[in-house]
C-alpha positions in Angstrom: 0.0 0.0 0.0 1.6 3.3 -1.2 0.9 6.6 0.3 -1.4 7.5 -2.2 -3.9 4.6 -1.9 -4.1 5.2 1.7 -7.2 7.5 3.1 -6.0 7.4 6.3 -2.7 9.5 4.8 -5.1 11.6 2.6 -7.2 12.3 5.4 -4.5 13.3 8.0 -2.2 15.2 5.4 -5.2 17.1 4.8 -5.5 18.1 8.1 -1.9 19.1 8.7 -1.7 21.4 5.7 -4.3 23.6 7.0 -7.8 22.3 5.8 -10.8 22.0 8.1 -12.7 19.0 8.6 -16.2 20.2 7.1 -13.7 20.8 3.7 -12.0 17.5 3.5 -15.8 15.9 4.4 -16.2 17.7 0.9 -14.3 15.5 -0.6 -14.3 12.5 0.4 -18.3 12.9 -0.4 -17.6 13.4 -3.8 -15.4 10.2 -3.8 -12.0 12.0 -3.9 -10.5 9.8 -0.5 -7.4 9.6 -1.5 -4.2 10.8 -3.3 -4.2 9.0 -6.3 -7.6 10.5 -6.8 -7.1 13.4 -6.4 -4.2 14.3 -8.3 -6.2 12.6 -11.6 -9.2 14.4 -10.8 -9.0 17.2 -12.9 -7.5 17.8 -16.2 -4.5 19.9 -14.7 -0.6 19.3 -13.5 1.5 21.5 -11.5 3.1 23.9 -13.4 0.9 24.3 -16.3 0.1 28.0 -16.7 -3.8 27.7 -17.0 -5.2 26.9 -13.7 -9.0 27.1 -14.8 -9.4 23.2 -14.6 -8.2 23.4 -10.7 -10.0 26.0 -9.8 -13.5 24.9 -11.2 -12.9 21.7 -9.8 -12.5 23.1 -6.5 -15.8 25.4 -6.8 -17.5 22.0 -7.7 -16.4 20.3 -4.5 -17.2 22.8 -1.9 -20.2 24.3 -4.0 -18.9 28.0 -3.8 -15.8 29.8 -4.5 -13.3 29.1 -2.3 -11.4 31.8 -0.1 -7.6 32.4 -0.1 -6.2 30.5 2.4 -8.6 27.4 1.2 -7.0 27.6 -2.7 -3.2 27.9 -0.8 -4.4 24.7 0.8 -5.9 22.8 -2.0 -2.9 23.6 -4.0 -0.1 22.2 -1.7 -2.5 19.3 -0.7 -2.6 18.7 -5.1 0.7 19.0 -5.7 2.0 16.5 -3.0 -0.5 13.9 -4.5 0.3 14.5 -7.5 4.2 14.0 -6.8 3.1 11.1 -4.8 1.3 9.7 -7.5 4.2 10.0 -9.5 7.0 8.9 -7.2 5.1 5.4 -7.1 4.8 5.1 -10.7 8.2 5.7 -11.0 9.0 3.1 -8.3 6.8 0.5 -9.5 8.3 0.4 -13.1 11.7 0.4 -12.2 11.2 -2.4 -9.6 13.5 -5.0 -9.4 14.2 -8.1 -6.9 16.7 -6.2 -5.2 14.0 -3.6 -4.4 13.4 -3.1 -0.4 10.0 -3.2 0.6 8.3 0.2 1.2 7.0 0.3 4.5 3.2 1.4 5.5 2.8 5.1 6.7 2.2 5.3 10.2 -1.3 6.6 9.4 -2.1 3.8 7.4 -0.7 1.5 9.8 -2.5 3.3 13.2 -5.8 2.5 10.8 -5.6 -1.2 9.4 -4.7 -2.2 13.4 -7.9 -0.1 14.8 -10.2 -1.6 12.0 -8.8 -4.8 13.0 -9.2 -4.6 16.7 -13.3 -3.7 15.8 -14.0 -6.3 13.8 -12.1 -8.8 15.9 -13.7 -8.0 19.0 -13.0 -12.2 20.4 -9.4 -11.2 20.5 -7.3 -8.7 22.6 -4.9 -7.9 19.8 -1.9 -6.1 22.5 1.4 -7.2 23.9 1.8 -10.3 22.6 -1.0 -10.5 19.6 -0.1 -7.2 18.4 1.9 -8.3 15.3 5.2 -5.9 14.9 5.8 -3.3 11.9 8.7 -5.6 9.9 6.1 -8.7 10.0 3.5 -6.2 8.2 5.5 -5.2 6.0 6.7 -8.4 5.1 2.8 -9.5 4.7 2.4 -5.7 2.7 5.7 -6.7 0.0 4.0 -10.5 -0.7 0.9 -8.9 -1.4 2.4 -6.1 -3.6 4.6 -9.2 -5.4 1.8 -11.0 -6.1 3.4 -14.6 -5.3 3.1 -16.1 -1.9 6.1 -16.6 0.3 6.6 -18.9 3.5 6.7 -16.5 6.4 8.8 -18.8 9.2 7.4 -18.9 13.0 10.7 -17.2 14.5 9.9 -13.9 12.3 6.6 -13.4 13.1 7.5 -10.8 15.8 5.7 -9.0 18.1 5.4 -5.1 18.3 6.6 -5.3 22.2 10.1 -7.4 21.1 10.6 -5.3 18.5 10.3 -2.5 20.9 11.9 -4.0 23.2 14.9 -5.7 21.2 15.2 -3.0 18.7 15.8 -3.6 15.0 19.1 -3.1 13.0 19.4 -2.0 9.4 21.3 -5.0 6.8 23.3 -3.2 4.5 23.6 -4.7 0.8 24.8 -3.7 -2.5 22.0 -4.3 -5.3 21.5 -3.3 -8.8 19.2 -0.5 -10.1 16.8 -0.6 -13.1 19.5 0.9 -15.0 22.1 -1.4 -13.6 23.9 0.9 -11.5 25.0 -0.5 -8.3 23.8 0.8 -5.0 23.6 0.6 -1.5 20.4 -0.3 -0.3 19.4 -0.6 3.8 16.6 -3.0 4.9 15.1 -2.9 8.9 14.9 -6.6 10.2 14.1 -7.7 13.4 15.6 -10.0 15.9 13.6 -13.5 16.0 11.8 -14.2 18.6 11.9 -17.7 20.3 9.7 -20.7 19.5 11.1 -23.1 21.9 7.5 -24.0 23.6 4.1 -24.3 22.3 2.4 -20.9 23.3 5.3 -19.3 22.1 4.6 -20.9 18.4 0.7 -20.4 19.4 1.4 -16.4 19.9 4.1 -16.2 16.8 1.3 -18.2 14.7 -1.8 -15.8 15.7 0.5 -13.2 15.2 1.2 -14.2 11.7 -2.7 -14.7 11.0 -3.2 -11.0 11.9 -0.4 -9.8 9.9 -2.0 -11.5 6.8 -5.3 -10.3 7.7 -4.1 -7.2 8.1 -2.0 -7.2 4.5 -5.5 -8.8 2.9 -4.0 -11.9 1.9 -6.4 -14.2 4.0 -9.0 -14.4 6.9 -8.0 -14.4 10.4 -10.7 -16.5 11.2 -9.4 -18.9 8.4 -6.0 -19.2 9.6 -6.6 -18.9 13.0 -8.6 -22.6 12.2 -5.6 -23.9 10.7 -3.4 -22.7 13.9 -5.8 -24.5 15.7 -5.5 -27.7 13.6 -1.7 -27.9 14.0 -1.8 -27.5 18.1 -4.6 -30.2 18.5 -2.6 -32.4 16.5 0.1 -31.9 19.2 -1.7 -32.3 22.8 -3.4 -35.4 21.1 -2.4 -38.5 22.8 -0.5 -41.1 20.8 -1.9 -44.6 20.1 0.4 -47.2 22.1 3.6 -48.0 20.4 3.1 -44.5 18.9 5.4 -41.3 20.0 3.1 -38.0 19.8 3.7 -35.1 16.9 6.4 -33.5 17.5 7.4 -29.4 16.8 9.2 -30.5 14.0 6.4 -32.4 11.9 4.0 -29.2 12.7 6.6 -27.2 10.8 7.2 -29.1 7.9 3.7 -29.7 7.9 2.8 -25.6 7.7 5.8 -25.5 5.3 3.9 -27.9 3.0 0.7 -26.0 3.1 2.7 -23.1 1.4 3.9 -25.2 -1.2 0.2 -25.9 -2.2 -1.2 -22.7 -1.0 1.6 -21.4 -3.7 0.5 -23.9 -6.4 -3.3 -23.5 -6.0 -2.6 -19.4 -6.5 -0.3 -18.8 -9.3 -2.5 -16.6 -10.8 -2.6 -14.5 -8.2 -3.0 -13.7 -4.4 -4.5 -10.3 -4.5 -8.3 -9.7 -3.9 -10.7 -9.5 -6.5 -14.0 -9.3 -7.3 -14.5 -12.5 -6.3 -13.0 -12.4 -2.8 -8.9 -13.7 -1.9 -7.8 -16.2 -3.8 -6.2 -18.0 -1.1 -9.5 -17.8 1.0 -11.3 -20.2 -1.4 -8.7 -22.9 -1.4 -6.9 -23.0 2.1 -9.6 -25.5 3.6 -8.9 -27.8 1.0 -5.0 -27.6 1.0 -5.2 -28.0 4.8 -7.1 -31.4 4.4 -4.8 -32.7 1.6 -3.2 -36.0 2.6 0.3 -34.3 1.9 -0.5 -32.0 5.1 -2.0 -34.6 7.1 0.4 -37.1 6.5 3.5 -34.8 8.2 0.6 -34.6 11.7 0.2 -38.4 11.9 1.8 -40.1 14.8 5.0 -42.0 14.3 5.7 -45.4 15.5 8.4 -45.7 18.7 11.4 -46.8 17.3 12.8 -50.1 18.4 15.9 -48.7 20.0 14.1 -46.1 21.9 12.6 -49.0 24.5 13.7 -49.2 27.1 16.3 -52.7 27.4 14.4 -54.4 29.9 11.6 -54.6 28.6 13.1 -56.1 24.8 14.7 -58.4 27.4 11.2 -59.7 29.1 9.8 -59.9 25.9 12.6 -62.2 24.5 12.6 -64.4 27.3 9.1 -64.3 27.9 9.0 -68.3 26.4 11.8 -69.4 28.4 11.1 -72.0 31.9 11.7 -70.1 34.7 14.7 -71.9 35.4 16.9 -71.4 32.3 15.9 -67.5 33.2 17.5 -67.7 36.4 20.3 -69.6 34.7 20.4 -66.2 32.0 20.1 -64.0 34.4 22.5 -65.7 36.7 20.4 -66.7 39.9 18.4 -65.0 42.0 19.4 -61.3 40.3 23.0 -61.9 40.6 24.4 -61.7 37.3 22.6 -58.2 36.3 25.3 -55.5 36.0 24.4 -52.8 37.7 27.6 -50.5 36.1 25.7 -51.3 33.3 22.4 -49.4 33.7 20.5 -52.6 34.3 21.7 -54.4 31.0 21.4 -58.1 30.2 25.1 -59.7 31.0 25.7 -63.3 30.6 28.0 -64.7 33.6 30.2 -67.8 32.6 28.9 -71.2 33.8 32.2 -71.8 36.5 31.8 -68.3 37.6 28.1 -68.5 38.4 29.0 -71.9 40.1 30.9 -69.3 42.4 28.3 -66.7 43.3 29.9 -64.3 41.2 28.3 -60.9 40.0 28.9 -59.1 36.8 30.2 -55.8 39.2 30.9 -54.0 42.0 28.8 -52.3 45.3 30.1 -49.2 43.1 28.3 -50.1 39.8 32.0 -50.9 38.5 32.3 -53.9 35.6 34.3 -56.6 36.8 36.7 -58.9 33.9 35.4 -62.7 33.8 38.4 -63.5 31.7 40.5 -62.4 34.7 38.8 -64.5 36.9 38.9 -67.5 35.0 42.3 -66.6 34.8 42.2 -66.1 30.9 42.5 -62.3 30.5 46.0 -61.1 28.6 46.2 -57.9 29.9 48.3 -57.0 33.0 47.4 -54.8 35.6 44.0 -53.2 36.0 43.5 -51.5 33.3 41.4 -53.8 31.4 38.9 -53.0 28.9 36.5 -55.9 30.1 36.2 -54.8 33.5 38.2 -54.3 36.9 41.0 -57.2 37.5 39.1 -58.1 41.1 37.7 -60.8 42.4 33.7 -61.4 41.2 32.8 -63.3 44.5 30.1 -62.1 45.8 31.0 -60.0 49.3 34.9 -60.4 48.3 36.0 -58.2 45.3 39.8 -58.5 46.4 42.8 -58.8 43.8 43.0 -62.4 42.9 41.0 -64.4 40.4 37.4 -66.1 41.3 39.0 -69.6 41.1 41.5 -68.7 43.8 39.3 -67.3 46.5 38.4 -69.3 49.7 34.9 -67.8 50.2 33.8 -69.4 46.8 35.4 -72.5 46.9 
């Protein structure tokens, strides 16, 4: 939105030059509400020597000859349309990629956020909901582009962190529409965090205003979407099932861009006929590429927890040979081993030996079957001690009294 489509800029530009209210009530009755219409409303340009065509115009709006200080006004308030007017024709055809963003006048933004706070009287849009001026005028330069862009989470900033965390200006070197290289500064804000889910619910609500607000879809529409995604995370998993994670609702709103994108290349602005991404969002958001990325994913078998692969595995087993696995009566579960299945040698278990120390420390079985090749006690099996239950001295199993 340029200046001189706005009537919120018309209307207070109006009012700083000098005119009264019951004047510029004059013309917006007569359907001149903003810049653009006014500078084409009469055959006449600033400069030209014959001022008739302005004059009678005036005389037709107000419905009487104007006084002196009213023509003063009506001429300054013309010729800044008018240079307006042409300052965004210029702009628009000597656009280019490189081109930063123009950014919404103050007026026009103070507006759009009031006429959104009436007709979204269900929502407090402040603090947190209040979406901030670089996340508008992102929304503003999609809209202007006429191709839709993925917005991410972490930019959909609020007007209290910008505020509060400031903005810094990215300097870049770009190419003009006569291919002369410039310097060209662009305002970006710092992300905000998404690590928990009402952070993502504020940044997404956030984002849903901002589009309303550029008039690339309903709030109401979006806000179902948001909705969709958060329900698909407090939902509880089937068993054997892990619950949707952050991650899958993120590359599950990514994909709805991709066809949101697809189902518009015509065209995202509005028409006659409404927004063009109003009539097809309900049906990309029940596409069975979106839903696929919510669906709870199976537990992986290596996430279990090893006791439990180890009852199941043994669950056909006499009780007997368990005791015999297991090494009697608990004895042969390592304990350095975070409760681990460990296989004790036959002669050792003959011994009431354990797999490790009251320390949780792994104890060699080569060492006391007197097998083990490494001296000292640096062994990688285990500790060079004695595996006798209540003993754990420095000789070998087969040596010590108390199992014998």
């Amino acid at each position: 939105m340029s200046f001189g489509d706005s009537e919120a800029v018309f209307k207070q530009r109006a009012g700083e030059i000098g005119l009264e209210t019951d004047i510029v009530e004059c013309l917006t009755n007569e359907g001149i509400k903003t810049m653009a219409l006014f500078a084409f409303s009469c055959n006449f340009s600033p400069g030209s020597p014959d001022e008739k065509p302005f004059t009678d115009l005036i005389r037709k709006l107000l419905k009487r000859d104007p006084s002196t200080l009213e023509l003063s006004c009506m001429r300054r308030l013309f010729n800044e349309s008018y240079a307006n007017v042409a300052s965004d024709i210029k702009a628009r055809t000597e656009a280019t990629d490189e081109t930063p963003a123009r950014r919404l006048a103050p007026a026009e933004r103070a507006s759009r956020l009031k006429d959104q706070q009436l007709r979204l009287a269900g929502i407090s849009i402040t603090g947190q909901y209040e979406p901030g001026d670089t996340l508008i005028d992102r929304c503003i330069s999609i809209y202007d582009s006429d191709r839709l862009q993925y917005v991410e989470w972490s930019s959909a900033v609020s007007r209290e962190h910008e505020l509060l965390s400031g903005t810094k200006k990215d300097a870049s070197l770009t190419f003009d529409a006569s291919g002369s290289l410039k310097m060209a500064k662009q305002q970006k804000a710092e992300p905000c965090s998404t690590g928990s889910e009402i952070q993502v619910r504020y940044c997404l609500v956030r984002r849903a205003l901002a589009f309303d607000q550029s008039n690339l879809l309903d709030f109401k529409l979006m806000e179902t979407w948001t909705e969709k995604l958060l329900q698909s995370r407090l939902e509880e998993p089937s068993p054997g099932f892990a619950r949707t994670t952050m991650k899958q609702l993120e590359l599950a709103d990514r994909k709805l861009f991709c066809i949101l994108a697809e189902k518009t290349r015509e065209g995202i602005k509005c028409t006659i006929t409404g927004r063009p991404l109003d009539a097809v969002l309900k049906e990309c958001t029940e596409s069975s590429e979106v839903l696929s990325l919510l669906q709870s994913r199976p537990v992986s078998v290596s996430t279990q927890p090893e006791r439990t692969r180890e009852t199941s595995s043994n669950a056909g087993e006499p009780p007997v040979k368990k005791l015999r696995r297991e090494g009697g009566k608990g004895k042969g579960k390592s304990k350095g081993n975070n409760g681990a299945f460990v296989r004790i040698p036959h002669d050792l278990l003959k011994l009431s030996c354990v797999a490790a120390t009251p320390k949780n420390h792994r104890i060699c079985f080569s060492y006391n079957l007197k097998k083990c090749e490494v001296n000292g006690q640096k062994c990688p099996k285990g500790l060079h001690v004695c595996a006798v239950q209540g003993c754990f001295r420095a000789h070998p199993a087969l040596d010590c009294q108390k199992g014998s």
